[in-house]
Biopython code that builds the backbone (N, CA, C, O; Angstrom):
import numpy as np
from Bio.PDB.StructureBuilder import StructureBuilder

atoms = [
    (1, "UNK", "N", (-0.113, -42.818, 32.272)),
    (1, "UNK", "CA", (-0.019, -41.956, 31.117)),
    (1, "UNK", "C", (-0.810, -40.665, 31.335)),
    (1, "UNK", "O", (-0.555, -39.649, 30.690)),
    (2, "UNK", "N", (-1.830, -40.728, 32.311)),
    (2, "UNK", "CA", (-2.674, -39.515, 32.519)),
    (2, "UNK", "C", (-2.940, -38.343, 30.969)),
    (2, "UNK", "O", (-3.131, -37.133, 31.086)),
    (3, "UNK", "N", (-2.894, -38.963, 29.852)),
    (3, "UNK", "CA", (-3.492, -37.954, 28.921)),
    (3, "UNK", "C", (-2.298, -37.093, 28.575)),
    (3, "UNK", "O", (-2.501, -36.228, 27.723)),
    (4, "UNK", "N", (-0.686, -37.219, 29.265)),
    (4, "UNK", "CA", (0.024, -36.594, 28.912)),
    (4, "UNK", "C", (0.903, -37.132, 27.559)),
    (4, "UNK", "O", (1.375, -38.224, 27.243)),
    (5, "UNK", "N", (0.877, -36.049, 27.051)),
    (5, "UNK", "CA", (1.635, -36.373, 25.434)),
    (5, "UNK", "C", (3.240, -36.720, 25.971)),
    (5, "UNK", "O", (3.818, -36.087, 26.854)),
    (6, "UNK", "N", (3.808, -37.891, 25.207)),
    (6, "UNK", "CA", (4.783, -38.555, 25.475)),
    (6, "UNK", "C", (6.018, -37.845, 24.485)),
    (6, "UNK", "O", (6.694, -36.864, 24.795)),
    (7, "UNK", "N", (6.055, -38.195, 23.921)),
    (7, "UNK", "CA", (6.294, -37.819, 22.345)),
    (7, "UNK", "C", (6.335, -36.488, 21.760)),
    (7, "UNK", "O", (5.172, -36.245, 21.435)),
    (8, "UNK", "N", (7.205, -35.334, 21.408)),
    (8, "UNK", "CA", (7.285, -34.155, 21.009)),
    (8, "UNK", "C", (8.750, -34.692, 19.596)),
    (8, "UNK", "O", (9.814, -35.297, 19.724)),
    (9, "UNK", "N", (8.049, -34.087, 18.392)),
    (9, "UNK", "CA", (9.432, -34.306, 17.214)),
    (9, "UNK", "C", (8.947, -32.930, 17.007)),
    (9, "UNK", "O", (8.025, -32.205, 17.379)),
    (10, "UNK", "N", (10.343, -32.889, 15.984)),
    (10, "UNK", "CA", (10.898, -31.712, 15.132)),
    (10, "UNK", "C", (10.842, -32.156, 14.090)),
    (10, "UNK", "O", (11.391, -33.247, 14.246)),
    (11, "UNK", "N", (10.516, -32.077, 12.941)),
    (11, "UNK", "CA", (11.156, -32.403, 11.599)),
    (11, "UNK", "C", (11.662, -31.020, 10.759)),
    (11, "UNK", "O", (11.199, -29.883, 10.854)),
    (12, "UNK", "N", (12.328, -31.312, 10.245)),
    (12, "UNK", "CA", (13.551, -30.184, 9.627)),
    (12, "UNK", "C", (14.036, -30.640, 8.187)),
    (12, "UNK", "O", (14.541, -31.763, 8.188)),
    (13, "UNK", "N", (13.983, -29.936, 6.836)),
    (13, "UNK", "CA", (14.392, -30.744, 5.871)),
    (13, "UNK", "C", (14.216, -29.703, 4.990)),
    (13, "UNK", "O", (13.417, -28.770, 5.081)),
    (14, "UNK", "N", (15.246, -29.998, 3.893)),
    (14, "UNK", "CA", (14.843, -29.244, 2.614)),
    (14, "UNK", "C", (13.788, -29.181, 1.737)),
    (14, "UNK", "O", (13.947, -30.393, 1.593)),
    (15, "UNK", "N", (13.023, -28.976, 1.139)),
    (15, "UNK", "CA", (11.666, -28.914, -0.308)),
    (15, "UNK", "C", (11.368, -30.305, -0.302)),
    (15, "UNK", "O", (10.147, -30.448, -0.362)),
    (16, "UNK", "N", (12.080, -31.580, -0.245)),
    (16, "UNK", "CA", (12.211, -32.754, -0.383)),
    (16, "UNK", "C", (11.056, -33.689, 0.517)),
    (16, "UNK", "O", (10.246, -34.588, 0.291)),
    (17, "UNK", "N", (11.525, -32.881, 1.660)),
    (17, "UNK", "CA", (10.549, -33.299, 2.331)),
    (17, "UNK", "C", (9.240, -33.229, 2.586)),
    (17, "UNK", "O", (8.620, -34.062, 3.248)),
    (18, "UNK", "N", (8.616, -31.892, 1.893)),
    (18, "UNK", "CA", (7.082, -31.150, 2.414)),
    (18, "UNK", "C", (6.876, -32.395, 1.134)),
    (18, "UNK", "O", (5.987, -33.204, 1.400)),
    (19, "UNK", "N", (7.454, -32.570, 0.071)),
    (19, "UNK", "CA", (6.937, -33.092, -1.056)),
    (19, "UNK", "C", (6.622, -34.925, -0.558)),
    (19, "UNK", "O", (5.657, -35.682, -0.665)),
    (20, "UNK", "N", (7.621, -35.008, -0.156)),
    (20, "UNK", "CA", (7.530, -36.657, 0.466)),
    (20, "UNK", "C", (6.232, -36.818, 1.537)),
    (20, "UNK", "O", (5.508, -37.812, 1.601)),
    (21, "UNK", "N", (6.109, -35.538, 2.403)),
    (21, "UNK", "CA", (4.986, -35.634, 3.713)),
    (21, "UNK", "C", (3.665, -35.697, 3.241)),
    (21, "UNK", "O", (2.689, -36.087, 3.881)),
    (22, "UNK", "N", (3.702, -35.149, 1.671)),
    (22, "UNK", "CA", (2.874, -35.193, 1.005)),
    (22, "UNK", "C", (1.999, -36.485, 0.264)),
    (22, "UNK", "O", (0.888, -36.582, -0.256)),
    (23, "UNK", "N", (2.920, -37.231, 0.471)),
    (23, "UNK", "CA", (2.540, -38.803, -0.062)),
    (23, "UNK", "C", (1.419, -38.922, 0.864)),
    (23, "UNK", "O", (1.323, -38.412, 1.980)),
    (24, "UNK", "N", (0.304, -39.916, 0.044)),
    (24, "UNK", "CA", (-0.916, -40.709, 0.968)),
    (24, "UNK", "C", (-0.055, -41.567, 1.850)),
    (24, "UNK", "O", (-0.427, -41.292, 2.990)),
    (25, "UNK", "N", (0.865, -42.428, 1.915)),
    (25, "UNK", "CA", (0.793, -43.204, 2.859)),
    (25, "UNK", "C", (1.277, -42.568, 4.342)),
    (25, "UNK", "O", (1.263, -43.265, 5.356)),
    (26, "UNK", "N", (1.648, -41.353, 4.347)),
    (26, "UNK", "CA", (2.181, -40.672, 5.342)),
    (26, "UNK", "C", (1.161, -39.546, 6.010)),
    (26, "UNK", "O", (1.646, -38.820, 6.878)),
    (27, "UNK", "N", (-0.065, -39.388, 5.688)),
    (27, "UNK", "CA", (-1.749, -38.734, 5.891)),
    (27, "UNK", "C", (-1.292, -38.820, 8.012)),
    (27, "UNK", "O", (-0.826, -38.043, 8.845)),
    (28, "UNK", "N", (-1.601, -39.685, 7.998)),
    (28, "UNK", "CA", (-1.545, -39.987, 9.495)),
    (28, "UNK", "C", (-0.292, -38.611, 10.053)),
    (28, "UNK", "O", (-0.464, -37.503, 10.561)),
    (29, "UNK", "N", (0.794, -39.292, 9.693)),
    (29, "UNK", "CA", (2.106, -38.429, 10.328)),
    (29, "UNK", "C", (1.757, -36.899, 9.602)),
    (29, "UNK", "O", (2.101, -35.947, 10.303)),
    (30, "UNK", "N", (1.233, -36.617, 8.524)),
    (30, "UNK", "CA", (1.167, -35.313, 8.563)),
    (30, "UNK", "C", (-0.113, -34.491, 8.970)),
    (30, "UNK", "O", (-0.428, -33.362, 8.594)),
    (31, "UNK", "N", (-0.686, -35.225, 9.717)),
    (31, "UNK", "CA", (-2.027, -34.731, 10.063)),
    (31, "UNK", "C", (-1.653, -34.278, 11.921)),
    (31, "UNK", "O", (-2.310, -33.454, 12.557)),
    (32, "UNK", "N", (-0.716, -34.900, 12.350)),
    (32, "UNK", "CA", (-0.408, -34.667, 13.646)),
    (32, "UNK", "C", (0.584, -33.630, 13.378)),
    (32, "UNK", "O", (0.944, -33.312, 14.512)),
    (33, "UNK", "N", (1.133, -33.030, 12.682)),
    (33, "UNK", "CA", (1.844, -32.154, 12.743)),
    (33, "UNK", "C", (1.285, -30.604, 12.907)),
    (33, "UNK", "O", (0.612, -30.052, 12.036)),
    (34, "UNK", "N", (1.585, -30.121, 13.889)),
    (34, "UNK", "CA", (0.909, -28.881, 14.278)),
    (34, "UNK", "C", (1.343, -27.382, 14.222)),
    (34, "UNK", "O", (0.643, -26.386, 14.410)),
    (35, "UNK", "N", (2.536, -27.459, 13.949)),
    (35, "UNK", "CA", (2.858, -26.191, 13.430)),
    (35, "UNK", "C", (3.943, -26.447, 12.082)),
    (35, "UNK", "O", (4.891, -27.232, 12.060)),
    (36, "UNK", "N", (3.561, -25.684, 11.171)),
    (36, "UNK", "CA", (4.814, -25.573, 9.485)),
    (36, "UNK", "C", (5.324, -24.020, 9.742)),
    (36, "UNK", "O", (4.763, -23.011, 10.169)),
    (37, "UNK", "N", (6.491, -24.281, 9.333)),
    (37, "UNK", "CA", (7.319, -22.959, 8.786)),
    (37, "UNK", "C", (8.028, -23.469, 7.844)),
    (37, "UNK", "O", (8.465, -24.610, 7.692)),
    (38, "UNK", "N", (8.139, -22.183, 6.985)),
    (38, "UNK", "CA", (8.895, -22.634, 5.778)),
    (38, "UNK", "C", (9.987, -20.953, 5.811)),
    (38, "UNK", "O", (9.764, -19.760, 6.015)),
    (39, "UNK", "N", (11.316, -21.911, 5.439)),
    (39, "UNK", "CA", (11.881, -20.381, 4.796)),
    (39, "UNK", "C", (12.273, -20.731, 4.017)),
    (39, "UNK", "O", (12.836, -21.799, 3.776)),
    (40, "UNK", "N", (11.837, -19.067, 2.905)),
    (40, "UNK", "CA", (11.817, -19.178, 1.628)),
    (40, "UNK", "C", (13.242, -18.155, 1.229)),
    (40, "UNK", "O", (13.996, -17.640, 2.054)),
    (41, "UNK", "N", (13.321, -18.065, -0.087)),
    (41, "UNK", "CA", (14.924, -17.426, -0.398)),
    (41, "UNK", "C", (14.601, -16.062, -0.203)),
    (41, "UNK", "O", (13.574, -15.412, -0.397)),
    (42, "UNK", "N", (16.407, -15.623, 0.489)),
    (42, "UNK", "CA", (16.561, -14.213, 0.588)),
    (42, "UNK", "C", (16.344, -13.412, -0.082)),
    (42, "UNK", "O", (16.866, -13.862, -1.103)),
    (43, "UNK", "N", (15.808, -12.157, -0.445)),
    (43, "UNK", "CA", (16.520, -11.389, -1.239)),
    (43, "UNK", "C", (17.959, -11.044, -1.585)),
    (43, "UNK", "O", (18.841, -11.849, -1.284)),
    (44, "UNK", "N", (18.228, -10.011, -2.138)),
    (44, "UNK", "CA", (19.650, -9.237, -2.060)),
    (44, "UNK", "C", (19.816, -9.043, -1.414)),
    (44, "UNK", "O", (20.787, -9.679, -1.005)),
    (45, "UNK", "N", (19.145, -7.815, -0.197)),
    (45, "UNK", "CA", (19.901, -7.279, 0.955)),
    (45, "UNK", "C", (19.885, -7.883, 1.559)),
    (45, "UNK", "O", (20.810, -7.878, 2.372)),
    (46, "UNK", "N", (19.001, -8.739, 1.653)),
    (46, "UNK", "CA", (18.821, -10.118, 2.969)),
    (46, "UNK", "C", (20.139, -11.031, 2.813)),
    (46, "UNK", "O", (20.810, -11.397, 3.778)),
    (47, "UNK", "N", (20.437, -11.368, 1.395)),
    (47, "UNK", "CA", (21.319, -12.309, 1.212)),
    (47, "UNK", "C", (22.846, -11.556, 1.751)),
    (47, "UNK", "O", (23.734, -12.204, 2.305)),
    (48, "UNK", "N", (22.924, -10.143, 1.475)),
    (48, "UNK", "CA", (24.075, -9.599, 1.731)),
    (48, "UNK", "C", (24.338, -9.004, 3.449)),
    (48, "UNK", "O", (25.470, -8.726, 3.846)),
    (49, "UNK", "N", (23.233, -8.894, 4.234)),
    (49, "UNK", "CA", (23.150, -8.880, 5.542)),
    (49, "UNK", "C", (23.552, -10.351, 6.431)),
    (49, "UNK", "O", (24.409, -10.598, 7.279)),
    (50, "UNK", "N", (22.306, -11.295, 5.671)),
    (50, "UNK", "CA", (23.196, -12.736, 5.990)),
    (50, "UNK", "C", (24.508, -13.042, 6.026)),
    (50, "UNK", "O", (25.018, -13.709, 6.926)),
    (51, "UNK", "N", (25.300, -12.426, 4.755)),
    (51, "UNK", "CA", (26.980, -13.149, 4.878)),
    (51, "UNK", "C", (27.512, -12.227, 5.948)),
    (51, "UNK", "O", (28.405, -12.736, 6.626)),
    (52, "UNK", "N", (27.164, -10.955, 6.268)),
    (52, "UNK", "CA", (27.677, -9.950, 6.946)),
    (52, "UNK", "C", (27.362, -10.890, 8.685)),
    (52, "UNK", "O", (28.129, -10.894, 9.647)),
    (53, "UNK", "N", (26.508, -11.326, 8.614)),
    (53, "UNK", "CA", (25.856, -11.717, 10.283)),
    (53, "UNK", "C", (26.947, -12.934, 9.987)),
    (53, "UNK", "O", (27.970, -12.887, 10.670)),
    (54, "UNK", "N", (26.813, -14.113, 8.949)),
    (54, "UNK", "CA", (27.895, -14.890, 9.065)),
    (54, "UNK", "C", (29.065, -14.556, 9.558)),
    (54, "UNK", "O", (29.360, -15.005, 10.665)),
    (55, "UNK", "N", (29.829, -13.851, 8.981)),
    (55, "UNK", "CA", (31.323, -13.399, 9.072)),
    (55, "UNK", "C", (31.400, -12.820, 10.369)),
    (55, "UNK", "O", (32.310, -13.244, 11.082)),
    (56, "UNK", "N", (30.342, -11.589, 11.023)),
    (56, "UNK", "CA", (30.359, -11.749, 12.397)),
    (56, "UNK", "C", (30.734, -12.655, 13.516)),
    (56, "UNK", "O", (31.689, -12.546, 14.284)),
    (57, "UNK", "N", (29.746, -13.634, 13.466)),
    (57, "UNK", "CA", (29.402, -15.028, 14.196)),
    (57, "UNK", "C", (30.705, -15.460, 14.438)),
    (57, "UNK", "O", (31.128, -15.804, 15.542)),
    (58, "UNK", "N", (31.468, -15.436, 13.185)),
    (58, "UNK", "CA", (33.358, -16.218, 12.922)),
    (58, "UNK", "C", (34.254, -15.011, 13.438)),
    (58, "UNK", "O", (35.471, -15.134, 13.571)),
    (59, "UNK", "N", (33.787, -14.209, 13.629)),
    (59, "UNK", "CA", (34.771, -13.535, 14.027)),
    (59, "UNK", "C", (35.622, -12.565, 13.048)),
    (59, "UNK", "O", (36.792, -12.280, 13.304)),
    (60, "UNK", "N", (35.091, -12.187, 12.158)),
    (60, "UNK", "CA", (35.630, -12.095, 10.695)),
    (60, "UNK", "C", (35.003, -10.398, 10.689)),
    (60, "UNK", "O", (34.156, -9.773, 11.328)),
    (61, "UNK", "N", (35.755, -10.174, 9.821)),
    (61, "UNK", "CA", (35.704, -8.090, 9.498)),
    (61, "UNK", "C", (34.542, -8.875, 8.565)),
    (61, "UNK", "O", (34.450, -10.025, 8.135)),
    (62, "UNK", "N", (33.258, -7.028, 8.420)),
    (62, "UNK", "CA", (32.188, -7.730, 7.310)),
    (62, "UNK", "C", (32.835, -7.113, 6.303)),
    (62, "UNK", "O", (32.101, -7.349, 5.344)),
    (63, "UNK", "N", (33.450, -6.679, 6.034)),
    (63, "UNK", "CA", (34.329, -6.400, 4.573)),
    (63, "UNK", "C", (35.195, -7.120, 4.029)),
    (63, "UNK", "O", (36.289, -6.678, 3.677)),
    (64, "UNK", "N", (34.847, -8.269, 3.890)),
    (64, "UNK", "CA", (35.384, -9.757, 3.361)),
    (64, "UNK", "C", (35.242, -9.638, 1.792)),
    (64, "UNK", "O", (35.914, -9.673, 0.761)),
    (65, "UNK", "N", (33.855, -9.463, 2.284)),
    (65, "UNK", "CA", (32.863, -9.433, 0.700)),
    (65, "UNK", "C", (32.567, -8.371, 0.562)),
    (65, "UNK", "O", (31.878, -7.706, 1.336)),
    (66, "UNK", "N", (33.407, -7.762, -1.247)),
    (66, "UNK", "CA", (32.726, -6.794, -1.684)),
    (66, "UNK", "C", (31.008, -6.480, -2.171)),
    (66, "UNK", "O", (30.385, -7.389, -2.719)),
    (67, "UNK", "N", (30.675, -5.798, -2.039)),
    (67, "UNK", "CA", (28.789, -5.325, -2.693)),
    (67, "UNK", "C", (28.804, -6.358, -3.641)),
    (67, "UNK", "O", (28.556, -7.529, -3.353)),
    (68, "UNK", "N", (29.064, -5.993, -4.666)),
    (68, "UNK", "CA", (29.382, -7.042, -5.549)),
    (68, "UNK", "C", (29.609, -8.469, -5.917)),
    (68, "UNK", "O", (29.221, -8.968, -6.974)),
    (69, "UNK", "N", (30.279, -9.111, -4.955)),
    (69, "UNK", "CA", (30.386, -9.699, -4.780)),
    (69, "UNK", "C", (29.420, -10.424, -4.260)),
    (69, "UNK", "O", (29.151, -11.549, -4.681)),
    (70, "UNK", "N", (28.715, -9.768, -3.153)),
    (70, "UNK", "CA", (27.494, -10.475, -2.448)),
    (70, "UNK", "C", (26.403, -10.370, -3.201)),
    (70, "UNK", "O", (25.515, -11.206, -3.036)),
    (71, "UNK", "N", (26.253, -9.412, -4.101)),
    (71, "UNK", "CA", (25.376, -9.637, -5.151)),
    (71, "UNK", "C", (25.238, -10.632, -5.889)),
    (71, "UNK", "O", (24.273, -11.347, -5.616)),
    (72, "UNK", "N", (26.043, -11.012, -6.965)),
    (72, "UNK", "CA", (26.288, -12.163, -7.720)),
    (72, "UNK", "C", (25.886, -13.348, -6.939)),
    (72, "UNK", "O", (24.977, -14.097, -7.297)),
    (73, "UNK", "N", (26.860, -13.563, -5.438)),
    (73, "UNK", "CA", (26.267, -14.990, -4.796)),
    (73, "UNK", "C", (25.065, -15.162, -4.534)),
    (73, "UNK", "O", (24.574, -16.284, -4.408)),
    (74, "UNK", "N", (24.195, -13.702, -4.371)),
    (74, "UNK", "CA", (22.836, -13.990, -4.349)),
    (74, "UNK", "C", (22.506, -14.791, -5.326)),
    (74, "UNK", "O", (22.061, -15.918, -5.107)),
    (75, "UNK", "N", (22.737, -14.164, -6.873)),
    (75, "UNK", "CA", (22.366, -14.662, -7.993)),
    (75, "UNK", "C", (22.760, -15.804, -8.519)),
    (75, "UNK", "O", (22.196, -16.266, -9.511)),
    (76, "UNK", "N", (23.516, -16.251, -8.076)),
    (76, "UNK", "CA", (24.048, -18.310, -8.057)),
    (76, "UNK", "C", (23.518, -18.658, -7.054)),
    (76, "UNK", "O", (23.208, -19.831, -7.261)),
    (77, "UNK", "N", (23.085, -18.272, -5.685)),
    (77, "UNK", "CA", (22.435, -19.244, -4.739)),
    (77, "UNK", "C", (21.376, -19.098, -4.836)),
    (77, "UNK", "O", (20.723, -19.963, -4.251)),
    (78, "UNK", "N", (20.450, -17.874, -5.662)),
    (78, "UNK", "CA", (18.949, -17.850, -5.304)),
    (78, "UNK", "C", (18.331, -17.687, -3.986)),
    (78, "UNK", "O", (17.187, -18.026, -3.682)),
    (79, "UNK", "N", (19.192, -17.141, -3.249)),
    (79, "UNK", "CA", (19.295, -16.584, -2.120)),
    (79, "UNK", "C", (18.682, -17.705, -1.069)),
    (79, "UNK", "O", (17.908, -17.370, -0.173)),
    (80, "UNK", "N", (19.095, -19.019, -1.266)),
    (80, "UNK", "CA", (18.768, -20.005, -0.843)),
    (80, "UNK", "C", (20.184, -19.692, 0.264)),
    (80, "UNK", "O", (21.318, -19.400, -0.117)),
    (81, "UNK", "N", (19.724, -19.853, 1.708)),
    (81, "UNK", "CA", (20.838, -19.856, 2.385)),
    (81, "UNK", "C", (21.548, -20.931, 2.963)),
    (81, "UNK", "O", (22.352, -20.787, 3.884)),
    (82, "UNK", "N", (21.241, -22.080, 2.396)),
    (82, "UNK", "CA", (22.925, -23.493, 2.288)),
    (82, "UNK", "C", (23.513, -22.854, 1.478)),
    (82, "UNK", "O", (24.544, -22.239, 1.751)),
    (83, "UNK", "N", (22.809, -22.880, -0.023)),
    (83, "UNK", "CA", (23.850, -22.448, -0.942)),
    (83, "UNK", "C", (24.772, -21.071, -0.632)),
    (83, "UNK", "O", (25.993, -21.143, -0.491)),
    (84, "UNK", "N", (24.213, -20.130, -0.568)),
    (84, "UNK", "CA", (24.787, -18.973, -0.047)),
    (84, "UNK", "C", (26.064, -19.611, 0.939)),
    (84, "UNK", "O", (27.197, -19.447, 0.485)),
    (85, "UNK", "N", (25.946, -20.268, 2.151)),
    (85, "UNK", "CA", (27.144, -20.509, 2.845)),
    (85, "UNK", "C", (28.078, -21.054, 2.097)),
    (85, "UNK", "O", (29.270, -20.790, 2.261)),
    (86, "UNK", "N", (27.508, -22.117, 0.925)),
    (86, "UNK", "CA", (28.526, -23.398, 0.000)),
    (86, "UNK", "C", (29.411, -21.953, -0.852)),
    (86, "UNK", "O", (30.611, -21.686, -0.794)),
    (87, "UNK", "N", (28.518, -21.363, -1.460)),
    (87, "UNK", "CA", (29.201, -20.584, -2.099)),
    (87, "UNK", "C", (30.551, -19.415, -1.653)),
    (87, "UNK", "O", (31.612, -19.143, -2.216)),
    (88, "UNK", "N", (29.779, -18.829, -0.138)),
    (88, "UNK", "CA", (30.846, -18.162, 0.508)),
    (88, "UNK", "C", (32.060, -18.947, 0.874)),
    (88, "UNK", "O", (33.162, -18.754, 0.361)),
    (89, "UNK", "N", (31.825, -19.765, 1.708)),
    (89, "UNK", "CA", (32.876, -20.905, 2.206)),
    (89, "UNK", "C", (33.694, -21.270, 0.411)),
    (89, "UNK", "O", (34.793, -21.824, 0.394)),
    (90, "UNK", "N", (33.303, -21.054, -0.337)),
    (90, "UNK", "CA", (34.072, -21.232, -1.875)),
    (90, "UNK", "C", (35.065, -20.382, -1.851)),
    (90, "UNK", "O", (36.266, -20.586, -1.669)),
    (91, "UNK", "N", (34.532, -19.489, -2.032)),
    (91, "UNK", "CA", (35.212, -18.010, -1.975)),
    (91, "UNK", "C", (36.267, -18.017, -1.138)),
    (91, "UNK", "O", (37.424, -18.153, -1.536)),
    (92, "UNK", "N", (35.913, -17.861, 0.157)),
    (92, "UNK", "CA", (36.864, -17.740, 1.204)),
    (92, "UNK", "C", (38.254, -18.738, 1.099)),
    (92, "UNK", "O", (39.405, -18.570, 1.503)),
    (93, "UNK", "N", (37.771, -19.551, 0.564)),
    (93, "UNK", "CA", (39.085, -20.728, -0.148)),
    (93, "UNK", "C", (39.930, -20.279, -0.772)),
    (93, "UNK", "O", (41.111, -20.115, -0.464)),
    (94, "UNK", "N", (39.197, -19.956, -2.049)),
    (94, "UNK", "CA", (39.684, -19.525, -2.863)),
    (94, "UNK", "C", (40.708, -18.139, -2.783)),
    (94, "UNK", "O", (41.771, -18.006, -3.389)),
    (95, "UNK", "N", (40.161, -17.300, -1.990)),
    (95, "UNK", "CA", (40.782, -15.957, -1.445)),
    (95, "UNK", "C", (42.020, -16.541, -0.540)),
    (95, "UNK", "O", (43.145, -16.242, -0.941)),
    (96, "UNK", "N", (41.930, -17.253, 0.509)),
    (96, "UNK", "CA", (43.280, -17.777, 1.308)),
    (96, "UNK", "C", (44.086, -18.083, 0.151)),
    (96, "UNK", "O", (45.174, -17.545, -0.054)),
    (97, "UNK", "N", (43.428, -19.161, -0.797)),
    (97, "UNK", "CA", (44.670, -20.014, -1.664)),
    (97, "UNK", "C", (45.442, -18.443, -2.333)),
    (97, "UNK", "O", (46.569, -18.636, -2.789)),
    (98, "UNK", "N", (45.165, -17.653, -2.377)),
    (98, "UNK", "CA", (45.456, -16.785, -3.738)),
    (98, "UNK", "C", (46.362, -15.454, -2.571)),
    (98, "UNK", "O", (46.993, -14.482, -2.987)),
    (99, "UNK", "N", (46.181, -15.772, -1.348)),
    (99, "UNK", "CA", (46.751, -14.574, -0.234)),
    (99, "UNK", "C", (46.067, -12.968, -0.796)),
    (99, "UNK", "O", (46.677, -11.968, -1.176)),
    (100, "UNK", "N", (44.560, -13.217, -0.663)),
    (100, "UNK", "CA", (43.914, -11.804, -0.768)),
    (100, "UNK", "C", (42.896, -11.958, -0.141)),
    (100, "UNK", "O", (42.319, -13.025, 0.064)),
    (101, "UNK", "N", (42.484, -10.513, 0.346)),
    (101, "UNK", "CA", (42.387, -10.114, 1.793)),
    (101, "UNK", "C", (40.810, -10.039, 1.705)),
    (101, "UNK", "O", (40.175, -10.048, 2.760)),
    (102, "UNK", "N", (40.206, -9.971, 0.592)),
    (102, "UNK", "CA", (38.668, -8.773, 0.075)),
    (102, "UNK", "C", (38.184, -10.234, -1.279)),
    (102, "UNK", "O", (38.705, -10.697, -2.294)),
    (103, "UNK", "N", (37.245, -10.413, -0.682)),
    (103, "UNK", "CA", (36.284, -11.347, -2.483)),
    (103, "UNK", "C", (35.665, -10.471, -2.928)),
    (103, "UNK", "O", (34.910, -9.719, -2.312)),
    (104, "UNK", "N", (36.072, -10.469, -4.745)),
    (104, "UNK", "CA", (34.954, -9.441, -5.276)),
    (104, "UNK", "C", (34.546, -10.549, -6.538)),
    (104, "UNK", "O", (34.540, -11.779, -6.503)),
    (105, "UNK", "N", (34.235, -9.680, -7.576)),
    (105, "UNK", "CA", (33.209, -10.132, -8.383)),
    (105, "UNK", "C", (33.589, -11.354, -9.094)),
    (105, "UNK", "O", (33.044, -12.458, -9.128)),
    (106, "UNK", "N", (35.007, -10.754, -9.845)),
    (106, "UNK", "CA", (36.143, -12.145, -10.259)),
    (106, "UNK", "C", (35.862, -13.612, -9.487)),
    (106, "UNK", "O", (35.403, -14.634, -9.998)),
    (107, "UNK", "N", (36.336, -13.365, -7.911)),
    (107, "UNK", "CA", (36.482, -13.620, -7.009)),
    (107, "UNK", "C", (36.013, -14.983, -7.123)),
    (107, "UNK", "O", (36.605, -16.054, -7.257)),
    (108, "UNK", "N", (34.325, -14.539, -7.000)),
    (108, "UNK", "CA", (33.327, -15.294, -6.897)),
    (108, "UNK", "C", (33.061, -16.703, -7.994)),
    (108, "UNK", "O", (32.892, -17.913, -7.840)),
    (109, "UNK", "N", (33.162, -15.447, -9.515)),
    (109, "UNK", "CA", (32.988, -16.570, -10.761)),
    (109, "UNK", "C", (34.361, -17.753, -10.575)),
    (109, "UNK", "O", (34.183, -18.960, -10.743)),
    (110, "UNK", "N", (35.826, -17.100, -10.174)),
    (110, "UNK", "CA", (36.391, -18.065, -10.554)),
    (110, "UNK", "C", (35.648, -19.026, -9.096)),
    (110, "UNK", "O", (35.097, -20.097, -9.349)),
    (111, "UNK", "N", (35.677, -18.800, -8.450)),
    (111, "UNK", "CA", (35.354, -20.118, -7.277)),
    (111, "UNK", "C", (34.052, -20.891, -7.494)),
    (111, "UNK", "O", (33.773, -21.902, -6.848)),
    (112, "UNK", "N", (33.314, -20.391, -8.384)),
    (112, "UNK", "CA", (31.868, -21.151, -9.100)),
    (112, "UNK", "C", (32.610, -22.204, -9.888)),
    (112, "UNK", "O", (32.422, -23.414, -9.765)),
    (113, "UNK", "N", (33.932, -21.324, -11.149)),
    (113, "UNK", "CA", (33.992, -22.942, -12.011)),
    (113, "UNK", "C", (34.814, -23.772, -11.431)),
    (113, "UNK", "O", (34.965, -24.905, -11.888)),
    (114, "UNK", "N", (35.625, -23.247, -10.090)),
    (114, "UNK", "CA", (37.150, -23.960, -9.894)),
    (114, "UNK", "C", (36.068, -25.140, -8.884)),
    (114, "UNK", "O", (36.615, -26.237, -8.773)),
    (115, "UNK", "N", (34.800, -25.055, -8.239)),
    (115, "UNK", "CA", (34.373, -25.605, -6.985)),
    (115, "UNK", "C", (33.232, -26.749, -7.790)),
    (115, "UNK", "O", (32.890, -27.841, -7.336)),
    (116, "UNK", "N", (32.874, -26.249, -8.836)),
    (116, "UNK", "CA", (31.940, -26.986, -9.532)),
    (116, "UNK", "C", (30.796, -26.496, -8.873)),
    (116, "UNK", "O", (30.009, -27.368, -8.503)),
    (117, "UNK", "N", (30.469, -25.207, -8.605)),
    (117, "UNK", "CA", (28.977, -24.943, -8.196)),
    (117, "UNK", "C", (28.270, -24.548, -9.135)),
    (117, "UNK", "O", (27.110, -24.600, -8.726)),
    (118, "UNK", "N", (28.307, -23.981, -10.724)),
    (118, "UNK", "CA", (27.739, -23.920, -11.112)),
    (118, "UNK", "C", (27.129, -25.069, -12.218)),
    (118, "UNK", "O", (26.099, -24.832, -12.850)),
]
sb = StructureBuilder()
sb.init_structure("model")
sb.init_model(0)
sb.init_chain("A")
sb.init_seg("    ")
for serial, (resi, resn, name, xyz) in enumerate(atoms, 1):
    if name == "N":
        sb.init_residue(resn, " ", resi, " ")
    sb.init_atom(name, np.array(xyz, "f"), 0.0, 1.0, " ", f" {name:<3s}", serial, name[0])
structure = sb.get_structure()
């Protein structure tokens, strides 16, 4: 074994978890943990640069989503970025089902009540 560390984890998780690591019976496992990062929610432009880097990534024009549009999803996802994707990936549904080319503000609300995200 020569003193060499065997063993390297990752842990990865939503809010759920810092709160659970937090329990006494888990002191041990969170005392060996040596580095935390947390990311916290986007802003606006952050949230609206994000869908833009998304739609990149896919291969996709960033004029999918109107201003507007990316505004509002900020404001239903809390610029939490799962939600942000749940919500775009809504949209984008919703826009194929309907054969239009651009999500705007409409866009968005109807795919909140038709998806059950809000």
């Amino acid at each position: 074994m020569n003193h060499v560390f065997l063993l390297k984890s990752f842990l990865s998780g939503q809010e759920g978890l810092a709160f659970l690591l937090n329990r006494s019976i888990h002191t041990d496992l969170t005392h060996r943990i040596g580095v935390r990062c947390r990311l916290g929610s986007l802003s606006k432009s952050q949230t609206a640069a994000y869908i833009d880097h998304r739609l990149r990534c896919a291969g996709a024009a960033e004029k999918l989503f109107e201003p507007e549009a990316k505004s509002i999803i900020h404001d239903y996802s809390g610029g939490v970025p799962r939600q942000i994707n749940n919500i775009a990936t809504a949209c984008l549904i919703n826009a194929a089902s309907k054969n239009l080319q651009t999500v705007n503000e409409l866009l968005v609300n109807e795919a909140m009540t038709e998806f059950k995200l809000i």
